[in-house]
N, C-alpha and C positions, 0 to 999 in steps of 0.2 A: 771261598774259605769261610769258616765257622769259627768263633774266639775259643770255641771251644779248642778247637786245634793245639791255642796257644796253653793255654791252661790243663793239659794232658801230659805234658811235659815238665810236671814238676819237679823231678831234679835239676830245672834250670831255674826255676821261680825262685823272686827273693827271698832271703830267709830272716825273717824279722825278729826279734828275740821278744820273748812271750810276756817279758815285763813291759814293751810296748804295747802290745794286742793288749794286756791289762788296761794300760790309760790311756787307747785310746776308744774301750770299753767304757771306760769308767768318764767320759769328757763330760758328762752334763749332768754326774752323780753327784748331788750336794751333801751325800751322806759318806762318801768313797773315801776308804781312810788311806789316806795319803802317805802313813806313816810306815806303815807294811812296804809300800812302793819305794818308798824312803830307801828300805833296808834291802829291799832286793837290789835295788841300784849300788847299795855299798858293796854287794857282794858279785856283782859282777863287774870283771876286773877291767876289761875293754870300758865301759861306759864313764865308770868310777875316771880314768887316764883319761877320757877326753875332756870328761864335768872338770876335771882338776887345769886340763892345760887350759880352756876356755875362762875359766875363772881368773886364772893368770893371765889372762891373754891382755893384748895392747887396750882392746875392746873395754874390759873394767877398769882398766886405770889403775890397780892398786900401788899404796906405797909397799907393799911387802907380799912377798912369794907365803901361798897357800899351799899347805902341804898334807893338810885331813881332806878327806871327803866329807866326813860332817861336817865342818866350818866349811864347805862349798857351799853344803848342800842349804847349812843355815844360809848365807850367806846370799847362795840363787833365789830361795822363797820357793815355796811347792809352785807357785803358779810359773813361775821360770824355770823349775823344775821339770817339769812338765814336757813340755816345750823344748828344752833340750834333750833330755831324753826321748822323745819321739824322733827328732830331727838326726842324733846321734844312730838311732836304730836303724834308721831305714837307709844313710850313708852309708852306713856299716853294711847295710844288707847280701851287698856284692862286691867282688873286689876288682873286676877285669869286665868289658865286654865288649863285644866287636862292633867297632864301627862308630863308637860313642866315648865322648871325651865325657869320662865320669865326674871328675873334678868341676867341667864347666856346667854341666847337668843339674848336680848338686847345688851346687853357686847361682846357678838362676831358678833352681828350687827354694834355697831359702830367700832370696831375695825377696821372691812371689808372697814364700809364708811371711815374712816380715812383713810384709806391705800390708795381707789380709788381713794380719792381727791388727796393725794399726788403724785401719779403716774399722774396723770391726768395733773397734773400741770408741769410736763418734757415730756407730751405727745405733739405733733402738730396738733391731729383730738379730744380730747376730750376736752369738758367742767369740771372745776373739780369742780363745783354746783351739775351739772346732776351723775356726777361717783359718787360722793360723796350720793347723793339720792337714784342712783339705789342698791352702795352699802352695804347701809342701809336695803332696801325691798326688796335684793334679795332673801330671804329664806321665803319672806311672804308669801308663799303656805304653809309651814313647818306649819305656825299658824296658817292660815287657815283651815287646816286639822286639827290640833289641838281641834281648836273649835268648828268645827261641827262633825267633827265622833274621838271622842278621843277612843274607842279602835280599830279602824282601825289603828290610829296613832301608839298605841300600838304597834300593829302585829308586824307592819313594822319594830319597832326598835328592836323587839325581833329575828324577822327575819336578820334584821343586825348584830346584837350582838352575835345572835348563830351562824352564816355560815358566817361571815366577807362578802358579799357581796355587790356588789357597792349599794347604796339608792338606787338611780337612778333605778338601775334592782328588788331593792322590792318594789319600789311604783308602779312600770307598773304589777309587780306579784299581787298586792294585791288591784291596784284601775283600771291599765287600760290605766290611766297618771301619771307622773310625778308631784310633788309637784314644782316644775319651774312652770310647764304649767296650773298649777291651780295659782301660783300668777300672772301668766299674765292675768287671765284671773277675776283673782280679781282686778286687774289697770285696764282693759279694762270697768268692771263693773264700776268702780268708773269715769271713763270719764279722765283717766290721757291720759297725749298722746302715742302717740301708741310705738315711739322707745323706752318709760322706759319697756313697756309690754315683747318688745321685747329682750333686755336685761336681762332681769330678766329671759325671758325663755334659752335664750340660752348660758347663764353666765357659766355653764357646761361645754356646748364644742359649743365653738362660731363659729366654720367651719361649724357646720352644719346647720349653717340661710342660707337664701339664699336673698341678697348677707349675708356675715360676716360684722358686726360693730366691728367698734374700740371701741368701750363706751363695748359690751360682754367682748370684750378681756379684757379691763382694770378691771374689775370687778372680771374675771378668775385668772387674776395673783394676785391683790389684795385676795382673796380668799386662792390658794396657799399659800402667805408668810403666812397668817395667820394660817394656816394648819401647815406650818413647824415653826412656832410659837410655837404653842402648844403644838407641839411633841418638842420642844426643841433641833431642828438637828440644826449642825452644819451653818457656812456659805459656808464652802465648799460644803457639803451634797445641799445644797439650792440652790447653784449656779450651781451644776451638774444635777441639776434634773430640771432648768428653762425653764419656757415653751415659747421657743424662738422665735416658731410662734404667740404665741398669742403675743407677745412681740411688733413686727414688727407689724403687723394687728394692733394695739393700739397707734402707731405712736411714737412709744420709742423710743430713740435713738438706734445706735448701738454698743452690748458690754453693753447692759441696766440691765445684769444678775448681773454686777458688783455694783450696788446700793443695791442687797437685806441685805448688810451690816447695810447700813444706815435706808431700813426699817424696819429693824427688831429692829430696838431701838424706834421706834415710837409707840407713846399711844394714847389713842385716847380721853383722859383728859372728857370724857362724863358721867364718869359712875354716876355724880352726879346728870343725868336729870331720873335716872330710878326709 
């Protein structure tokens, strides 16, 4: 099978709304006016109800119910702005799909971009807009497969689940490519720029791009804590098992094993946009 396959069938491809495809155009534009984006977002009415109920949500704390979208919008910062609205977009993108629990998808989506931005922002080579985005769509092949051949998707996870095998080696068993290499190739479709595409393919094992990005690494380790998140290991356990090259390659400080303390208490206060 060819990804093309999957990408031929777009009446099942997500459908992103075009004020996203703007900012996530526009992530490294220092000239990009923000303010325009501003007012598209007031005027659509899905985006506007979720920035509203997030703003409310447990997550900011406030003493008083927000009831403007502008006082959200003052209130989020364009750069939080941002970021919710990407993150609102691409939840939104679909509403049903077989074989896949959307809700938990999403929720260890933002989890990941939460982590990437965090990291991103002790990094010296990334942006933590861009970590934070790629974060989020790095498993968009996962859906993608999903939505166009769901019991191929099947196989695959039956195939994981009964022979503990890495993904990675049952998707090449069973499509030929990698579910990476089919989100890349679903960014490439949609016209995003090319380094998200490339991150996203190589967020696995970032050594093997040629050259290596910091933006893969930050994504990989973000990835990881969230992994030993879930299995509930220790921080010793976390910190003995840190992957030190990707660490360096993503412009970390050094001794940057020593933080997966403080990430692993971080939430990623989104799950309200799903």
């Amino acid at each position: 099978m060819e990804v093309s396959e999957l990408l031929q069938q777009t009446h099942k491809l997500p459908n992103v709304p075009d004020v996203v495809r703007e900012l996530i155009l526009q992530l490294n534009n220092p000239k990009a006016d923000y303010g325009v984006i501003a007012e598209k977002v007031i005027h659509d009415q899905t985006l506007s109800l979720k920035l509203l109920r997030l703003v409310n949500s447990a997550h900011f704390g406030l003493s008083r119910k927000v009831t403007s979208i502008h006082e959200a919008i003052i209130m989020l910062g364009m750069a939080q702005l941002k970021t919710m609205v990407i993150a609102s977009g691409f939840a939104g993108s679909v509403k049903q799909v077989e074989g896949l629990d959307l809700k938990q998808f999403w929720a260890e989506s933002f989890q990941v971009a939460a982590l990437a931005k965090w990291l991103a922002e002790k990094s010296t080579a990334v942006d933590p807009d861009t970590a934070f985005t790629v974060g989020l769509i790095h498993n968009i092949g996962r859906l993608l497969l999903h939505l166009t051949k769901p019991k191929l998707a099947e196989a695959i996870q039956k195939l994981v689940d009964e022979t503990d095998c890495d993904r990675s080696e049952a998707e090449r068993v069973r499509l030929n490519f990698t579910t990476a290499e089919a989100g890349e190739a679903l960014l490439r479709y949609w016209q995003f720029p090319a380094s998200l595409g490339e991150a996203v393919r190589y967020h696995k094992q970032p050594f093997d791009a040629d050259p290596p990005t910091p933006l893969s690494a930050i994504v990989n380790i973000a990835c990881y804590i969230n992994t030993c998140m879930r299995k509930k290991l220790t921080t010793e356990e976390v910190i003995a098992m840190f992957p030190a090259a990707e660490a360096e390659l993503a412009g970390l400080p050094p001794h940057s094993a020593s933080i997966s303390e403080d990430a692993m208490q971080l939430q990623s206060g989104l799950e309200v946009l799903i």
